[in-house]
C-alpha positions as CSV (number, residue, x, y, z in Angstrom):
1,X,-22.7,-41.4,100.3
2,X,-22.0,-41.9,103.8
3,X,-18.3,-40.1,103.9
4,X,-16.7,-43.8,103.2
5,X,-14.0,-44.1,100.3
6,X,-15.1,-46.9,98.1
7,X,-12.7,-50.1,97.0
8,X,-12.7,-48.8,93.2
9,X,-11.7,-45.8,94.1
10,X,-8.1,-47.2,95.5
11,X,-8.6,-49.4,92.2
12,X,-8.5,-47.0,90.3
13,X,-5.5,-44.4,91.6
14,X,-3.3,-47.9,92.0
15,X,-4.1,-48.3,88.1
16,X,-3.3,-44.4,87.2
17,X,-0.5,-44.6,89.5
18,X,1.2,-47.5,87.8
19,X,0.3,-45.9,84.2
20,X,2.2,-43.2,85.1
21,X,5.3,-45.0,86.8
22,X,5.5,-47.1,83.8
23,X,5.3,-44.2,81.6
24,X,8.0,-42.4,83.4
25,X,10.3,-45.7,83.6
26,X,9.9,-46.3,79.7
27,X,11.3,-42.5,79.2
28,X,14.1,-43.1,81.9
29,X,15.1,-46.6,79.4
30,X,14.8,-44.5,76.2
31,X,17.1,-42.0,77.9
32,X,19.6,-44.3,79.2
33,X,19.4,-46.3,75.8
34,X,20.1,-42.5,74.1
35,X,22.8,-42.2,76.2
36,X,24.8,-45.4,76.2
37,X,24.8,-45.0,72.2
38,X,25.7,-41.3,73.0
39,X,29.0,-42.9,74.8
40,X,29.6,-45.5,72.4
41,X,29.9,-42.8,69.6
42,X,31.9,-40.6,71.6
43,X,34.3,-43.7,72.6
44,X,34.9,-44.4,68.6
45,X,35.0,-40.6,68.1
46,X,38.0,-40.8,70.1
47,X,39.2,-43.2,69.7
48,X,39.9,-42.7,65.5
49,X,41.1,-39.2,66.8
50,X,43.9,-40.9,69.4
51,X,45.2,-42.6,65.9
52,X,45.7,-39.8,63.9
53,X,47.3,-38.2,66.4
54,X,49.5,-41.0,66.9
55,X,49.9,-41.4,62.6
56,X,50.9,-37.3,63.2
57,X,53.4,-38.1,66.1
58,X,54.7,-40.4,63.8
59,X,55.1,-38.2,60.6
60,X,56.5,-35.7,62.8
61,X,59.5,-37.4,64.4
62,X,59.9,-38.8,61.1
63,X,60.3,-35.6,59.7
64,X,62.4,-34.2,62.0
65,X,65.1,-36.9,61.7
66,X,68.3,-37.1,59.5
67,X,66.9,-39.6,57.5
68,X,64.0,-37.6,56.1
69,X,66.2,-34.6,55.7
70,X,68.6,-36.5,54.0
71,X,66.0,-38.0,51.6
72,X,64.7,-34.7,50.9
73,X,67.5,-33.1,49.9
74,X,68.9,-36.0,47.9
75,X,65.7,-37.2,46.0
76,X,64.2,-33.8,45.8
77,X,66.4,-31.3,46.0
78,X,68.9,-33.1,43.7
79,X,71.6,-32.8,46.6
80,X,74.9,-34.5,46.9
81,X,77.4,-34.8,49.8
82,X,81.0,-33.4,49.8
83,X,83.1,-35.6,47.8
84,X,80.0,-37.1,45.8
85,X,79.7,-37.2,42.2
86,X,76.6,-37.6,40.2
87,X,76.5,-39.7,36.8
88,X,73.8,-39.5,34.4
89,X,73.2,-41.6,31.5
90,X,73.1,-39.9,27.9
């Protein structure tokens, strides 16, 4: 050997260097590709939560209105209003 670097040499530590780039840019994809369906499940996660917090907000006021009081007592608690009379069938 006269102290000269051969043409397969280069050859060959292109080819490994290009094994190894494409190596680490198919991990980089699969990671992406893990995260982007990471996301998307978050998004829906939320999503479904931002409605039953919005069904709950609902109930709520609901609740604490006259009408629901109102139904309460009347249809559950048997309640009548001054002046009101109930008539039941025998």
């Amino acid at each position: 050997m006269d102290g000269q670097i051969k043409p397969r040499f280069f050859v060959i530590i292109t080819v490994m260097l290009l094994c190894v780039t494409a190596v680490v840019m198919l991990n980089t994809r699969r990671a992406e590709n893990d995260i982007a369906l990471y996301t998307a499940e978050a998004e829906a996660t939320v999503e479904r939560l931002n409605e039953r917090i919005s069904e709950k907000e609902s109930t709520l006021t609901y609740r604490q209105s006259d009408a629901y009081v109102e139904r309460v007592a009347r249809d559950e608690l048997d309640m009548l209003r001054p002046g009101e009379y109930c008539y039941t069938a025998r």
